[in-house]
N, C-alpha and C positions, 0 to 999 in steps of 0.2 A: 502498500500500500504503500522511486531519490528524487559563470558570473564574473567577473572582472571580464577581458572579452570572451575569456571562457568560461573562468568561470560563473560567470554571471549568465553561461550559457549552461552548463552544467548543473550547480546548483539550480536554478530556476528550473531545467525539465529533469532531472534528475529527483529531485526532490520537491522534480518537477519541475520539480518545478517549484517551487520551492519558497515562498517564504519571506519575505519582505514589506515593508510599511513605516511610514514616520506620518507627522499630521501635518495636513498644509492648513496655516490658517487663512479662512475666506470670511468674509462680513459675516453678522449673526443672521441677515435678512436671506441670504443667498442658500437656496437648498445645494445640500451637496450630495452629488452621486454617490452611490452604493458598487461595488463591484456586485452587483445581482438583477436580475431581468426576473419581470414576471410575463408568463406567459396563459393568455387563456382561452379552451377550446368546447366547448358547449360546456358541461357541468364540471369541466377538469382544469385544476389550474395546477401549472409546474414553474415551480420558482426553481432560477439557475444562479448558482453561491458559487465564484469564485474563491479560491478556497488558498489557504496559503499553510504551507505543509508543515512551518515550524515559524514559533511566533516566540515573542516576549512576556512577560509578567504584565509588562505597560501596557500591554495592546489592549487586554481585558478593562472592563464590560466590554461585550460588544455592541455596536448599533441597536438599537431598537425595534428595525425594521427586521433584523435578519432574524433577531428572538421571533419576533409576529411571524414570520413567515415557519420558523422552524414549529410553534404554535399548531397552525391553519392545516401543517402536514399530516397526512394519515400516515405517509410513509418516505422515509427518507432514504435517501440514493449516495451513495460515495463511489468514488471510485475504486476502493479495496473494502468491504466488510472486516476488519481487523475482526470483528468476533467469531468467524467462522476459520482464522487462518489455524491450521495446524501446527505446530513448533516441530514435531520432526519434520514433519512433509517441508518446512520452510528449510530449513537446516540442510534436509537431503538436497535440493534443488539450490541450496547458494552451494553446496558442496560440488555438486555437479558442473554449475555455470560458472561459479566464481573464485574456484579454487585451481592451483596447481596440482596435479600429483608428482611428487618424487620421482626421478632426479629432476623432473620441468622445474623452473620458477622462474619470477617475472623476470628477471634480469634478460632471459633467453629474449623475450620478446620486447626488450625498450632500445631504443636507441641512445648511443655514448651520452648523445646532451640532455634526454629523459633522466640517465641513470646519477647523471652529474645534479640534475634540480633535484631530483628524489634525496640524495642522501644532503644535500644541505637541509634540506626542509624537513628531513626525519631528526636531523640532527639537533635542530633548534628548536623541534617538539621535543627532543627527546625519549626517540622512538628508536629502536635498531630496527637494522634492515630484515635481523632475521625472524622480525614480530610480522612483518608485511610481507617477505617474499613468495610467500605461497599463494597470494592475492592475484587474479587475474587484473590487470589494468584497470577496466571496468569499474571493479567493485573495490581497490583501493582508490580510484577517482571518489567514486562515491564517498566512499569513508572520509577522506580529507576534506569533502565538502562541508560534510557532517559537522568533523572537527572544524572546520573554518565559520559557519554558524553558531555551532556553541561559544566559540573564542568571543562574540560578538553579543552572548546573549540569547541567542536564539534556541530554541528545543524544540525536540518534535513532539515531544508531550504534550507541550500547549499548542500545537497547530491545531489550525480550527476544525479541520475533519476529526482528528481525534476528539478535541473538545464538544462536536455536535454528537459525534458517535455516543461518546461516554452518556449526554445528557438522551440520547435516544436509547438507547438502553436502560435507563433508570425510568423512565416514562413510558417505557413498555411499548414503544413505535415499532414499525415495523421496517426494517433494515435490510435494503438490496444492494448490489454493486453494479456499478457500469462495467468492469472487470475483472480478474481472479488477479491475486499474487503470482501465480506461477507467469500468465502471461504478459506482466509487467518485469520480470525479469527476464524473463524470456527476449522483451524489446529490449531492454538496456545492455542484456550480455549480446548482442545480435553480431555490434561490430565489428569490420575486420580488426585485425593486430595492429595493422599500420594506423587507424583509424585512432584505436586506444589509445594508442602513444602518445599521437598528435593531442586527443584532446585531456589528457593527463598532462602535456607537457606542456600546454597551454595555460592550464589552471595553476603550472607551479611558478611559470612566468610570470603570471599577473594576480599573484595571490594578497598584494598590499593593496588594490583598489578592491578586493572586495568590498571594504564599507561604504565607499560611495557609489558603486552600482546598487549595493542594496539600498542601499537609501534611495536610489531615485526610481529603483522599481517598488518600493515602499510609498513613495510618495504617489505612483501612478495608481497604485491601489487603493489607497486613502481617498484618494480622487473618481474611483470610477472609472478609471481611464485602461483598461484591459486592450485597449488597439497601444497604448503605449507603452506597454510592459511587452507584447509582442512585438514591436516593433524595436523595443532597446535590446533583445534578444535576438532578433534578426539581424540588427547591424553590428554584430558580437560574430555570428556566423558569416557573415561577407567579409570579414577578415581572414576569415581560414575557409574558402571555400570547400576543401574536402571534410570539412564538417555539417554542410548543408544537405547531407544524407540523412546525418543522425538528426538533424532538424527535422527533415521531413518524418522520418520513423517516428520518432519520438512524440510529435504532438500532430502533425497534418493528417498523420494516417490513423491515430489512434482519434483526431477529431472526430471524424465520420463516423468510425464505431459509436461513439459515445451519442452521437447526434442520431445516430438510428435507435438506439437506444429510448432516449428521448421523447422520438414519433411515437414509439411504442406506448409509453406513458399518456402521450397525449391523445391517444383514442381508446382509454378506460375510461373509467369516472373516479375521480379522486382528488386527491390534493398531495401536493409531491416536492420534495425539496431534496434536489440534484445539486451535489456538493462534489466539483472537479476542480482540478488547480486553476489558476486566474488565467495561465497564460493558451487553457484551451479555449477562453470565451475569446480571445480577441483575433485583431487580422483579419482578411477577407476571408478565411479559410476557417475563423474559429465558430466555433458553436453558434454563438450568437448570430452572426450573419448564416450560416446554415441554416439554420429554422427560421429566417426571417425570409426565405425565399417562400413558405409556407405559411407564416404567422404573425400575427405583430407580437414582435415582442417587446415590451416596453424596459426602461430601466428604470428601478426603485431609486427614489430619493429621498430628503429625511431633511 
């Protein structure tokens, strides 16, 4: 259920997508956007929650409008059900995707200037190499992001899906996923080797702007503004064009799913609250403009 130009590209779909917000102040008169769209279709209405995977202490309360809609839901949508994951079944499959076996380990597949950013950066966490080298690319990318987040503050415990999960579980909601754990890691381990490196070696290049890419996709959220958290993530990718594959995999292709998804919802009768990272509502290819070729979808404001 995983920014500076990469990583700002990484963390954000990785952990999706990941995770980001500060407050912009705007006049007391002036409504401020929500990252959330209501949508409505004879007796069925689906609110769409951009969602941010790892948040702060500060973030909390949330809006008021996103409690009202979590309220109004008979049944809420995430993109992982964390309640139904299995911990072996999880284990087995990071073991599978995301590990080495003996004699392999990462070193075989990075390149001299990969292996040269890794150990300063293991070095100044204070990590040995030989805590990480069993780590496919992939899934220490991930991991560094993780740590690069917490370093800042951020945890995945208080991101808001977890936090709506936990509160839909205690309220006895009814809880679906737009897709399984298996096949979210299944996209993330997909890439080639070459591919890995590159966006590992990226992330270890530019790991001092983390905080002010999060901040300004932080700030795009605070605002509403999900074409502009995908858009600071797409020009993070025209940097390193042999990265705009894993762009594509990672959010264009998994958009459609989710937005079929979606359709599905909106021709039962219910009331539905669809909670995916931010950066799948926005772009011409995101969620939101998908179902607007069929719907109006409006955006909540407050």
């Amino acid at each position: 259920m995983l920014s500076n130009r990469e990583v700002r590209f990484m963390s954000s779909l990785f952990l999706a997508c990941c995770l980001l917000l500060a407050v912009v102040i705007q006049p007391t008169y002036a409504a401020r956007n929500l990252c959330m769209w209501k949508i409505q279709n004879g007796y069925t209405t689906v609110y769409l929650l951009g969602s941010i995977h790892a948040m702060r202490e500060d973030m909390y309360p949330l809006p008021s409008p996103i409690l009202d809609a979590f309220r109004k839901s008979d049944t809420v949508v995430f993109e992982v059900d964390l309640t139904k994951l299995d911990r072996e079944e999880m284990s087995r499959v990071m073991a599978e995707l995301g590990t080495y076996e003996p004699p392999a380990y990462i070193n075989d597949d990075l390149s001299p200037e990969t292996i040269d950013l890794l150990v300063t950066y293991l070095r100044d966490a204070k990590i040995s190499m030989g805590q990480v080298r069993h780590l496919k690319p992939w899934h220490l990318s991930l991991n560094i992001g993780v740590m690069e987040l917490n370093r800042l503050g951020y945890e995945t415990e208080l991101g808001l899906d977890q936090h709506l999960q936990n509160l839909a579980v205690q309220e006895g909601k009814e809880v679906r996923e737009l897709e399984s754990f298996i096949q979210q890691i299944r996209v993330l381990s997909s890439d080639p080797v070459d591919i890995q490196d590159l966006a590992l070696r990226v992330s270890l290049l530019e790991r001092d702007k983390v905080r002010e890419d999060i901040n300004q996709m932080i700030a795009a959220w605070r605002e509403g503004d999900a074409d502009m958290m995908y858009q600071l993530t797409l020009d993070s990718v025209q940097v390193y064009p042999k990265l705009q594959s894993q762009m594509s995999r990672l959010v264009l292709s998994r958009n459609v799913k989710m937005t079929n998804k979606v359709r599905e919802y909106l021709d039962t009768n219910g009331n539905y609250l669809v909670v995916a990272g931010a950066l799948h509502m926005g772009g011409p290819q995101g969620i939101v403009n998908l179902l607007a070729k069929d719907y109006e979808v409006v955006q909540v404001s407050y």
